[in-house]
N, C-alpha and C positions, 0 to 999 in steps of 0.2 A: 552565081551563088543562089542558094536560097537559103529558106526558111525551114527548120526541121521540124520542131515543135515550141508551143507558146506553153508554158504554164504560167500559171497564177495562183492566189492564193490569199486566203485572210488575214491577218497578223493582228494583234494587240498592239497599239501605241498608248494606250493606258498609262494616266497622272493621274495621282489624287488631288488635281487643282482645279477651279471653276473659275470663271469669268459669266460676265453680269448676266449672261444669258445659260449656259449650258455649264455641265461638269465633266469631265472627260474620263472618268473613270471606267468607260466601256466603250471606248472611241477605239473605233479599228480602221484600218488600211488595207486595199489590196497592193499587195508585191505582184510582179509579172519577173519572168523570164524569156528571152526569145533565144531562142538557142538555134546557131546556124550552122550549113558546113563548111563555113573556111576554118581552116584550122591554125593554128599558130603555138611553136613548140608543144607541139601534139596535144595539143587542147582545141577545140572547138570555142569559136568566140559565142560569148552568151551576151547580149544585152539588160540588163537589169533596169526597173521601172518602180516608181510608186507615188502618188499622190499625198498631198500636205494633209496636216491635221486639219480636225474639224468637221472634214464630212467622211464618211462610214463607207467601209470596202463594197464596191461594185462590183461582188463576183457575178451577178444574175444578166447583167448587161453586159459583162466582157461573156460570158463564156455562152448566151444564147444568141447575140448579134456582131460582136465587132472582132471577135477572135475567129470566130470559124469564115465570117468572111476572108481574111486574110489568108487560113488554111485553104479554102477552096478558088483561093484565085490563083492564073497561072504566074510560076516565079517568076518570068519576062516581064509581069505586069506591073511587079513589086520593084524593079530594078532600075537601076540608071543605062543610061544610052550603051554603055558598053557592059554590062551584067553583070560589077564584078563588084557592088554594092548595092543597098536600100536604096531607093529615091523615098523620103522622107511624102515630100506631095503626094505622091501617085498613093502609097501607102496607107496616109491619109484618105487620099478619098475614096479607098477602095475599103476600109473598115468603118466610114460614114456612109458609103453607099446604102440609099432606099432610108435614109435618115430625115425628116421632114425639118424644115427651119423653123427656129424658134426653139422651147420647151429647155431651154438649157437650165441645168441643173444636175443630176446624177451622171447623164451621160455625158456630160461636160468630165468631169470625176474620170470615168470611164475611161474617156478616150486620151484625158491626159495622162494617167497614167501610161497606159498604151504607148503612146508617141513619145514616151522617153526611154523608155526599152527602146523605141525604135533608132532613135538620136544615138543612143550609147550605140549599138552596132556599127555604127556609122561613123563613128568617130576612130571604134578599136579598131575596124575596117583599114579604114586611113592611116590607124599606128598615131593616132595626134592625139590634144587634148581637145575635148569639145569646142572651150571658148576658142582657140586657133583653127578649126575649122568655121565657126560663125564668124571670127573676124576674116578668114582669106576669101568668103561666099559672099556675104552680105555688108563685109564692112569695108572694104576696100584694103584687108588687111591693119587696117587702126582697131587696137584694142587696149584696154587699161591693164596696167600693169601690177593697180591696187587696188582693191574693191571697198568703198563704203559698206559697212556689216554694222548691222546693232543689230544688239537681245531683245528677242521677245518675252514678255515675263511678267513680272511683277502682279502675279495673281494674288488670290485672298487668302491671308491665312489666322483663322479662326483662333480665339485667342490668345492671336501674338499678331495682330494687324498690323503694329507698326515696327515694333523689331523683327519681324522674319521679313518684312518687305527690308527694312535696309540694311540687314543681313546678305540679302538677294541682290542689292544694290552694291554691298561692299565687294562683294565676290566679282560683279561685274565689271566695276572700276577696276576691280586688282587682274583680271584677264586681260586688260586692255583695250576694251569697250569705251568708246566717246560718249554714245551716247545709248539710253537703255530704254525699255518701255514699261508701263506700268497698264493695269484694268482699274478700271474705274465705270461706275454703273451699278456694282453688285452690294452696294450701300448708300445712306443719303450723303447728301451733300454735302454735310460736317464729318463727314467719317471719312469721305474719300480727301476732302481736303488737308483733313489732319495725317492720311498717309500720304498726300502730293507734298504736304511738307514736314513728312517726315523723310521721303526720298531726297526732297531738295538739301536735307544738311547731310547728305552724305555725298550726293554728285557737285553741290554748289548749285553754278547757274542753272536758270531755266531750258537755256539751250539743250541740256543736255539729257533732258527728262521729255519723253512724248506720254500722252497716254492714252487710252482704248475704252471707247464703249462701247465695243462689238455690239452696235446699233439697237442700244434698250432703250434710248429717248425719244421721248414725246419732242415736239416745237419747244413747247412752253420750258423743259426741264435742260434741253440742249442748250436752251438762251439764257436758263440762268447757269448752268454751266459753264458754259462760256464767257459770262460777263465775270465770275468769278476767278477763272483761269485765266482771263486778257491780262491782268498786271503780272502774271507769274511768267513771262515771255518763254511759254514752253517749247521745243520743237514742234512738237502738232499735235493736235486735240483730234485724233480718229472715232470714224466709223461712229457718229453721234446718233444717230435715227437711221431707222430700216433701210440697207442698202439698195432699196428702190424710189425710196422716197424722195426725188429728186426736187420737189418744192421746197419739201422739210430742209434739204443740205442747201438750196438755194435764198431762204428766206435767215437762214444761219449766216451767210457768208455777209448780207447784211448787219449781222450783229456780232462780229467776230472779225477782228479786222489782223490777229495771228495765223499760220499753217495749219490748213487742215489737212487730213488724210482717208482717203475711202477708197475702196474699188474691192477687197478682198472676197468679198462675197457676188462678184458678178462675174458670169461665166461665159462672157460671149464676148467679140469684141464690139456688136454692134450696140450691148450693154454701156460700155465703156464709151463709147461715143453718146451718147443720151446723156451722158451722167456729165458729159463736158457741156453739150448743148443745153442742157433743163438742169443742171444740176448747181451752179453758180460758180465750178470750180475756177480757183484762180491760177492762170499758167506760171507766172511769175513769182508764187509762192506755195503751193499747195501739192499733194504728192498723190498719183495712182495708186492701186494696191494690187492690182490684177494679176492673179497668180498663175503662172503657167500649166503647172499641176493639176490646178484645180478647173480649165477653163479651156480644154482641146487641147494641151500641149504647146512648146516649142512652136510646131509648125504655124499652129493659129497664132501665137504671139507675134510672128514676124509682120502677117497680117494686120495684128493691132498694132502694131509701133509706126508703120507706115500710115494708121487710119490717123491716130492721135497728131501725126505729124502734117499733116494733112489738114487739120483742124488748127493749128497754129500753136499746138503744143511742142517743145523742146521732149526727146525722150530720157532727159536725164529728171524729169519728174518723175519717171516712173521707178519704183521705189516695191519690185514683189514682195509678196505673202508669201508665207510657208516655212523660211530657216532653212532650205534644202540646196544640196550641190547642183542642182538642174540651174536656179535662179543665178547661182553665184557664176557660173558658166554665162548665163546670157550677160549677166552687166559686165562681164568682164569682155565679153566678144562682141558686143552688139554696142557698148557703152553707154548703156542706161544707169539711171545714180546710185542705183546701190542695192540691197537685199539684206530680206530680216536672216537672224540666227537664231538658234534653240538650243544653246551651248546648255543648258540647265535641264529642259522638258521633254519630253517626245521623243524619247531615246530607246533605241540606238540610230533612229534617224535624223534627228537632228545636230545642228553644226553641220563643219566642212572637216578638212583632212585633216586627222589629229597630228601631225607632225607640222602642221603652221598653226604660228601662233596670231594673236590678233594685236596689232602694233599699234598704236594712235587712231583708233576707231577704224583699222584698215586693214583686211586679209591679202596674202601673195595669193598666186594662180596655181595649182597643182599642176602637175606635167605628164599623171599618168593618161595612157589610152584612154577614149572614151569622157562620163561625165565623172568620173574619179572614186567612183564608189571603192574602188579597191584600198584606197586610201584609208578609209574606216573596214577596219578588219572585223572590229566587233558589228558591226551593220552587215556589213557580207555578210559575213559567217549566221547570222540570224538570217536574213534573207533568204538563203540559200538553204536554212533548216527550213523554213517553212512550204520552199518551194519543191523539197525532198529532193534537193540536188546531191549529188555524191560532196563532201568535207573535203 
Protein backbone atom coordinates (compact mmCIF):
# COMPACT_ATOMS: atom_id res chain seq x y z
CA UNK A 1 0.00 0.00 0.00
CA UNK A 2 0.83 3.54 0.00
CA UNK A 3 0.30 6.89 0.64
CA UNK A 4 -1.54 9.08 -2.18
CA UNK A 5 -1.83 12.37 -0.87
CA UNK A 6 -1.51 14.27 2.68
CA UNK A 7 -3.61 17.27 2.95
CA UNK A 8 -4.07 19.63 5.70
CA UNK A 9 -5.54 22.61 6.57
CA UNK A 10 -6.62 25.41 9.18
CA UNK A 11 -9.82 25.36 10.75
CA UNK A 12 -11.31 27.65 13.49
CA UNK A 13 -12.05 25.95 16.97
CA UNK A 14 -13.12 29.45 18.21
CA UNK A 15 -15.02 29.95 22.00
CA UNK A 16 -15.93 32.99 23.25
CA UNK A 17 -14.34 31.81 26.72
CA UNK A 18 -10.94 32.75 28.48
CA UNK A 19 -9.12 31.12 31.16
CA UNK A 20 -6.57 32.95 33.30
CA UNK A 21 -4.08 33.21 30.83
CA UNK A 22 -5.47 33.29 27.01
CA UNK A 23 -8.98 33.72 25.30
CA UNK A 24 -9.66 31.61 22.58
CA UNK A 25 -11.66 33.40 20.40
CA UNK A 26 -9.09 33.11 17.40
CA UNK A 27 -7.74 29.65 18.37
CA UNK A 28 -7.36 27.49 15.23
CA UNK A 29 -6.36 23.88 14.55
CA UNK A 30 -4.79 22.13 11.70
CA UNK A 31 -7.00 19.08 10.24
CA UNK A 32 -4.73 16.56 8.08
CA UNK A 33 -6.00 13.89 5.76
CA UNK A 34 -3.93 10.94 4.48
CA UNK A 35 -5.54 9.46 1.86
CA UNK A 36 -4.42 5.97 0.67
CA UNK A 37 -4.92 3.37 -1.96
CA UNK A 38 -6.54 0.55 -0.37
CA UNK A 39 -9.87 0.77 -1.02
CA UNK A 40 -12.80 -0.60 0.72
CA UNK A 41 -16.55 -0.63 -0.80
CA UNK A 42 -15.09 1.62 -3.32
CA UNK A 43 -13.81 4.22 -1.27
CA UNK A 44 -10.32 4.69 -0.61
CA UNK A 45 -9.33 4.62 3.28
CA UNK A 46 -8.46 8.35 4.28
CA UNK A 47 -7.01 8.76 7.73
CA UNK A 48 -8.09 11.86 9.50
CA UNK A 49 -5.88 13.97 12.14
CA UNK A 50 -5.91 17.07 14.52
CA UNK A 51 -4.36 18.44 17.35
CA UNK A 52 -6.25 19.67 20.98
CA UNK A 53 -6.98 23.15 21.60
CA UNK A 54 -4.89 25.68 22.86
CA UNK A 55 -2.16 25.92 20.50
CA UNK A 56 -2.66 27.42 16.83
CA UNK A 57 -2.63 25.24 13.52
CA UNK A 58 0.98 24.20 12.12
CA UNK A 59 0.33 24.51 8.51
CA UNK A 60 4.10 26.12 8.04
CA UNK A 61 5.85 22.98 9.75
CA UNK A 62 3.60 20.39 8.28
CA UNK A 63 3.58 21.35 4.81
CA UNK A 64 7.68 22.68 4.58
CA UNK A 65 9.30 19.69 6.65
CA UNK A 66 7.20 16.78 7.98
CA UNK A 67 4.70 16.21 5.00
CA UNK A 68 6.82 16.25 2.02
CA UNK A 69 9.22 14.07 3.90
CA UNK A 70 6.74 11.43 4.09
CA UNK A 71 5.74 12.33 0.25
CA UNK A 72 9.30 11.83 -0.86
CA UNK A 73 10.02 8.67 0.96
CA UNK A 74 9.96 5.29 -0.78
CA UNK A 75 6.30 3.43 0.21
CA UNK A 76 8.57 0.17 1.40
CA UNK A 77 9.90 2.53 3.79
CA UNK A 78 6.52 3.74 5.24
CA UNK A 79 5.32 0.05 5.56
CA UNK A 80 5.20 -2.99 7.85
CA UNK A 81 7.16 -6.15 7.15
CA UNK A 82 4.60 -7.46 4.74
CA UNK A 83 3.49 -3.89 2.92
CA UNK A 84 -0.05 -4.10 3.41
CA UNK A 85 -0.25 -1.30 6.09
CA UNK A 86 1.55 2.01 7.92
CA UNK A 87 4.17 0.98 10.39
CA UNK A 88 3.47 3.82 12.60
CA UNK A 89 7.59 3.91 13.87
CA UNK A 90 9.22 3.95 10.66
CA UNK A 91 6.65 6.63 9.74
CA UNK A 92 7.58 8.43 12.50
CA UNK A 93 10.94 8.78 12.14
CA UNK A 94 10.88 9.25 8.58
CA UNK A 95 8.67 12.80 9.12
CA UNK A 96 11.14 13.67 12.27
CA UNK A 97 13.99 12.92 10.20
CA UNK A 98 17.02 15.77 10.03
CA UNK A 99 14.78 16.92 13.25
CA UNK A 100 17.29 18.14 16.13
CA UNK A 101 16.38 17.18 19.85
CA UNK A 102 15.08 19.36 22.22
CA UNK A 103 13.00 22.63 21.02
CA UNK A 104 9.72 21.00 21.59
CA UNK A 105 6.97 22.98 21.26
CA UNK A 106 5.18 23.82 17.74
CA UNK A 107 6.52 20.88 16.15
CA UNK A 108 5.55 18.74 18.85
CA UNK A 109 1.75 20.23 17.62
CA UNK A 110 2.91 19.24 14.26
CA UNK A 111 3.81 16.11 14.25
CA UNK A 112 1.04 15.14 16.60
CA UNK A 113 -1.29 15.95 14.63
CA UNK A 114 0.33 13.97 11.85
CA UNK A 115 0.75 10.72 13.69
CA UNK A 116 -3.05 10.43 14.25
CA UNK A 117 -3.91 10.55 10.61
CA UNK A 118 -1.34 8.02 10.68
CA UNK A 119 -2.99 5.76 13.68
CA UNK A 120 -6.45 6.05 12.04
CA UNK A 121 -5.09 4.42 8.71
CA UNK A 122 -3.92 1.86 10.52
CA UNK A 123 -6.56 1.05 12.42
CA UNK A 124 -9.38 1.19 9.21
CA UNK A 125 -6.58 -0.83 7.62
CA UNK A 126 -7.02 -3.58 10.18
CA UNK A 127 -11.09 -3.04 10.01
CA UNK A 128 -10.86 -2.62 14.11
CA UNK A 129 -11.22 0.14 16.49
CA UNK A 130 -7.98 1.79 17.55
CA UNK A 131 -8.17 0.95 21.34
CA UNK A 132 -8.26 -3.05 20.18
CA UNK A 133 -5.62 -2.63 18.22
CA UNK A 134 -3.38 -0.82 21.21
CA UNK A 135 -4.65 -3.35 23.45
CA UNK A 136 -3.80 -6.70 21.00
CA UNK A 137 0.03 -4.70 20.29
CA UNK A 138 0.90 -3.30 23.31
CA UNK A 139 -1.34 -4.58 25.88
CA UNK A 140 -1.39 -8.03 26.00
CA UNK A 141 -4.82 -7.80 24.68
CA UNK A 142 -6.30 -6.23 28.39
CA UNK A 143 -8.27 -3.18 27.70
CA UNK A 144 -11.02 -1.17 29.73
CA UNK A 145 -14.22 -1.64 28.87
CA UNK A 146 -15.17 1.93 30.48
CA UNK A 147 -13.39 4.98 30.42
CA UNK A 148 -13.05 7.62 33.21
CA UNK A 149 -14.08 11.02 31.15
CA UNK A 150 -14.83 14.42 32.96
CA UNK A 151 -15.45 18.04 31.37
CA UNK A 152 -13.28 20.37 30.81
CA UNK A 153 -14.95 23.91 31.46
CA UNK A 154 -15.98 26.00 33.83
CA UNK A 155 -14.56 29.15 32.19
CA UNK A 156 -15.33 32.89 33.04
CA UNK A 157 -18.34 34.38 32.56
CA UNK A 158 -18.61 38.06 32.76
CA UNK A 159 -21.42 39.34 34.54
CA UNK A 160 -22.91 36.15 35.47
CA UNK A 161 -19.74 34.46 37.35
CA UNK A 162 -21.50 32.52 39.34
CA UNK A 163 -24.84 31.49 37.85
CA UNK A 164 -23.46 30.74 34.35
CA UNK A 165 -20.71 28.74 35.94
CA UNK A 166 -23.48 26.39 37.85
CA UNK A 167 -25.52 26.49 35.04
CA UNK A 168 -22.38 24.75 33.34
CA UNK A 169 -22.20 22.58 36.20
CA UNK A 170 -25.92 21.75 36.27
CA UNK A 171 -25.83 20.61 32.59
CA UNK A 172 -22.80 18.48 33.39
CA UNK A 173 -24.32 16.65 36.37
CA UNK A 174 -27.39 16.02 34.18
CA UNK A 175 -25.07 14.47 31.15
CA UNK A 176 -23.67 12.22 33.55
CA UNK A 177 -20.36 13.57 34.39
CA UNK A 178 -18.78 12.61 38.06
CA UNK A 179 -16.68 14.77 38.00
CA UNK A 180 -16.25 18.42 36.08
CA UNK A 181 -13.55 21.01 35.99
CA UNK A 182 -13.54 24.66 36.54
CA UNK A 183 -10.56 27.74 35.67
CA UNK A 184 -9.62 29.50 38.22
CA UNK A 185 -6.50 32.22 38.10
CA UNK A 186 -8.53 34.80 35.78
CA UNK A 187 -9.69 36.53 39.11
CA UNK A 188 -8.47 37.21 42.82
CA UNK A 189 -8.91 34.95 45.33
CA UNK A 190 -12.39 35.90 46.77
CA UNK A 191 -13.86 35.78 43.32
CA UNK A 192 -12.64 32.43 42.25
CA UNK A 193 -13.47 31.18 45.71
CA UNK A 194 -17.01 32.44 45.70
CA UNK A 195 -17.37 30.51 42.25
CA UNK A 196 -15.46 27.25 43.76
CA UNK A 197 -18.44 27.55 46.00
CA UNK A 198 -20.80 28.33 44.06
CA UNK A 199 -19.91 25.07 41.80
CA UNK A 200 -19.69 23.15 45.09
CA UNK A 201 -23.82 23.56 45.82
CA UNK A 202 -24.49 22.28 42.66
CA UNK A 203 -21.98 19.04 42.47
CA UNK A 204 -21.97 18.65 46.44
CA UNK A 205 -18.64 17.08 47.35
CA UNK A 206 -15.25 18.26 46.77
CA UNK A 207 -14.41 15.24 45.04
CA UNK A 208 -16.20 16.09 42.39
CA UNK A 209 -14.99 19.52 41.47
CA UNK A 210 -11.02 19.94 40.11
CA UNK A 211 -9.95 23.04 39.10
CA UNK A 212 -7.16 24.93 36.54
CA UNK A 213 -4.82 27.61 36.67
CA UNK A 214 -3.46 26.92 33.25
CA UNK A 215 -0.19 28.01 35.10
CA UNK A 216 -0.86 32.05 36.04
CA UNK A 217 0.78 31.51 39.66
CA UNK A 218 3.63 32.96 41.13
CA UNK A 219 4.90 30.53 44.46
CA UNK A 220 3.64 32.91 46.80
CA UNK A 221 -0.19 33.07 45.04
CA UNK A 222 -0.09 28.97 44.37
CA UNK A 223 0.51 28.65 48.30
CA UNK A 224 -2.09 30.77 49.16
CA UNK A 225 -4.25 28.99 46.78
CA UNK A 226 -3.78 26.17 48.05
CA UNK A 227 -3.95 26.64 51.60
CA UNK A 228 -7.27 27.90 50.83
CA UNK A 229 -8.44 25.01 48.56
CA UNK A 230 -6.99 22.16 51.16
CA UNK A 231 -10.19 22.04 53.28
CA UNK A 232 -12.49 22.00 50.18
CA UNK A 233 -10.98 18.18 49.34
CA UNK A 234 -11.04 18.97 45.76
CA UNK A 235 -10.15 16.29 43.09
CA UNK A 236 -7.09 18.37 42.04
CA UNK A 237 -5.75 21.79 41.95
CA UNK A 238 -3.91 21.87 38.29
CA UNK A 239 -1.50 23.44 36.38
CA UNK A 240 -0.68 26.11 39.45
CA UNK A 241 2.63 27.90 37.93
CA UNK A 242 4.53 27.82 34.57
CA UNK A 243 4.47 24.37 33.25
CA UNK A 244 8.19 24.37 33.63
CA UNK A 245 8.56 25.55 36.67
CA UNK A 246 9.47 22.39 38.34
CA UNK A 247 10.73 24.16 41.89
CA UNK A 248 7.63 26.13 41.84
CA UNK A 249 5.26 22.52 41.51
CA UNK A 250 7.87 21.03 43.85
CA UNK A 251 8.05 23.58 46.73
CA UNK A 252 3.89 23.51 46.38
CA UNK A 253 3.60 19.85 46.90
CA UNK A 254 5.07 20.84 50.36
CA UNK A 255 2.27 23.01 51.05
CA UNK A 256 -0.62 21.15 49.54
CA UNK A 257 -0.94 17.91 50.98
CA UNK A 258 -4.51 17.26 48.28
CA UNK A 259 -4.07 15.91 44.10
CA UNK A 260 -2.31 17.88 41.97
CA UNK A 261 -2.42 17.84 38.33
CA UNK A 262 0.24 19.17 35.50
CA UNK A 263 1.87 17.91 32.39
CA UNK A 264 -0.73 19.61 29.66
CA UNK A 265 1.62 21.93 28.41
CA UNK A 266 4.73 19.75 28.10
CA UNK A 267 5.63 18.27 24.69
CA UNK A 268 8.16 15.85 25.13
CA UNK A 269 8.34 12.76 26.90
CA UNK A 270 11.71 13.65 28.38
CA UNK A 271 9.70 16.89 29.56
CA UNK A 272 7.48 14.62 31.62
CA UNK A 273 10.28 12.80 33.13
CA UNK A 274 11.84 16.03 34.64
CA UNK A 275 8.61 17.14 35.86
CA UNK A 276 8.55 13.49 38.01
CA UNK A 277 12.24 14.00 38.94
CA UNK A 278 12.38 18.01 39.92
CA UNK A 279 8.98 18.55 39.94
CA UNK A 280 7.68 17.03 43.51
CA UNK A 281 5.07 15.05 41.77
CA UNK A 282 3.27 12.54 43.86
CA UNK A 283 2.74 8.80 42.38
CA UNK A 284 0.19 7.84 44.84
CA UNK A 285 -2.07 10.77 44.33
CA UNK A 286 -1.28 13.25 41.69
CA UNK A 287 -2.30 13.04 37.86
CA UNK A 288 0.00 13.71 34.37
CA UNK A 289 -1.53 15.76 31.74
CA UNK A 290 0.46 14.91 28.65
CA UNK A 291 -1.42 15.26 25.75
CA UNK A 292 -0.82 13.14 22.96
CA UNK A 293 -1.94 15.57 20.29
CA UNK A 294 -0.20 18.13 21.41
CA UNK A 295 3.31 16.28 22.23
CA UNK A 296 4.58 13.80 18.97
CA UNK A 297 1.51 11.68 18.83
CA UNK A 298 0.33 8.24 19.88
CA UNK A 299 3.73 6.87 18.77
CA UNK A 300 5.67 9.14 21.21
CA UNK A 301 3.16 8.48 24.04
CA UNK A 302 3.73 4.75 24.01
CA UNK A 303 7.33 5.91 24.59
CA UNK A 304 6.33 8.02 27.57
CA UNK A 305 4.13 5.43 29.31
CA UNK A 306 6.97 3.00 29.49
CA UNK A 307 9.37 6.11 30.71
CA UNK A 308 7.01 7.10 33.54
CA UNK A 309 6.75 3.52 34.42
CA UNK A 310 10.12 3.24 34.57
CA UNK A 311 10.27 5.89 37.17
CA UNK A 312 7.94 4.11 39.48
CA UNK A 313 4.96 5.71 38.20
CA UNK A 314 1.58 3.47 37.90
CA UNK A 315 0.16 4.63 34.11
CA UNK A 316 -3.29 5.00 35.45
CA UNK A 317 -1.94 8.57 36.80
CA UNK A 318 -2.00 9.53 33.53
CA UNK A 319 -4.92 11.43 33.00
CA UNK A 320 -4.76 13.41 28.90
CA UNK A 321 -5.39 16.87 27.93
CA UNK A 322 -7.39 17.84 25.04
CA UNK A 323 -11.34 16.10 25.15
CA UNK A 324 -10.57 14.28 21.97
CA UNK A 325 -11.31 10.44 20.63
CA UNK A 326 -7.24 9.91 20.04
CA UNK A 327 -6.95 10.08 24.11
CA UNK A 328 -10.10 8.16 24.77
CA UNK A 329 -8.76 5.37 22.52
CA UNK A 330 -5.30 5.17 24.25
CA UNK A 331 -6.97 4.93 27.98
CA UNK A 332 -9.23 2.59 26.82
CA UNK A 333 -6.41 0.24 24.97
CA UNK A 334 -3.18 1.02 26.79
CA UNK A 335 -5.41 1.40 30.23
CA UNK A 336 -4.20 4.64 31.63
CA UNK A 337 -7.05 6.41 34.09
CA UNK A 338 -8.88 8.21 32.01
CA UNK A 339 -9.28 11.38 29.62
CA UNK A 340 -10.66 14.99 29.55
CA UNK A 341 -14.09 15.85 27.52
CA UNK A 342 -15.21 19.06 25.71
CA UNK A 343 -18.87 18.04 25.57
CA UNK A 344 -19.76 21.98 25.84
CA UNK A 345 -16.41 23.85 24.02
CA UNK A 346 -14.37 23.33 20.95
CA UNK A 347 -16.75 22.13 18.83
CA UNK A 348 -17.39 20.19 16.47
CA UNK A 349 -14.26 18.57 18.00
CA UNK A 350 -14.73 17.93 21.09
CA UNK A 351 -16.44 15.06 23.14
CA UNK A 352 -16.40 11.32 21.80
CA UNK A 353 -19.35 9.53 19.61
CA UNK A 354 -22.49 11.16 19.88
CA UNK A 355 -24.47 8.01 20.20
CA UNK A 356 -22.72 7.01 23.76
CA UNK A 357 -23.81 8.44 26.46
CA UNK A 358 -21.71 9.15 29.64
CA UNK A 359 -22.99 6.82 32.44
CA UNK A 360 -21.62 7.48 36.21
CA UNK A 361 -18.53 9.65 35.25
CA UNK A 362 -17.88 6.74 32.51
CA UNK A 363 -17.95 6.50 28.46
CA UNK A 364 -18.36 2.86 26.47
CA UNK A 365 -15.76 2.14 23.60
CA UNK A 366 -17.01 2.84 20.01
CA UNK A 367 -16.50 -0.05 17.62
CA UNK A 368 -16.21 1.87 14.44
CA UNK A 369 -12.84 1.40 12.17
CA UNK A 370 -10.10 3.48 12.93
CA UNK A 371 -9.94 6.37 15.91
CA UNK A 372 -14.01 6.74 15.54
CA UNK A 373 -14.19 10.07 14.11
CA UNK A 374 -16.84 8.76 11.90
CA UNK A 375 -18.98 8.65 14.81
CA UNK A 376 -19.23 12.46 14.93
CA UNK A 377 -20.88 13.23 11.67
CA UNK A 378 -20.97 16.84 12.37
CA UNK A 379 -16.85 16.92 12.95
CA UNK A 380 -16.44 14.71 9.73
CA UNK A 381 -18.38 16.55 7.63
CA UNK A 382 -16.52 19.91 8.78
CA UNK A 383 -13.26 18.24 8.59
CA UNK A 384 -13.57 17.09 5.39
CA UNK A 385 -15.14 20.78 4.33
CA UNK A 386 -12.08 22.17 5.28
CA UNK A 387 -9.81 19.67 3.76
CA UNK A 388 -11.96 20.22 0.38
CA UNK A 389 -12.70 16.60 0.44
CA UNK A 390 -15.62 15.46 -1.86
CA UNK A 391 -19.32 15.44 1.03
Amino acid sequence: MRIVEIRDAVAPISSPIRNAFIDFSKMTISVIAIVTDVMRDGEPIIGYGFHSNGRYAQQGILRTRLIPRLMEAEPADLCNATGDNLDAHRVWRTFMHNEKPGGHGDRAVAAGALDTAVWDVIAKIENKPLWRVLSERYNEGRYDSEIVVYPGGGYYYPGKEISGLQDEMRGYDAQGYQVAKMKIGGADLETDLARIHGALEVLGDGQRLAVDANGKFDLDTAIAYGKALEPLNLFWYEEPGDPLDYALQDELADHYSGSMATGENLFSTQDVCNLIRFGGMRADRDWIQADPALAYGLTEYLNLIEAVEALGWPRRRLMPHGGHQLALNIAAGLQIGGTESYPAVFQPYGGFADDIPIVGGRTALPDAPGIGMERKPEMLRTLRSYLELSL
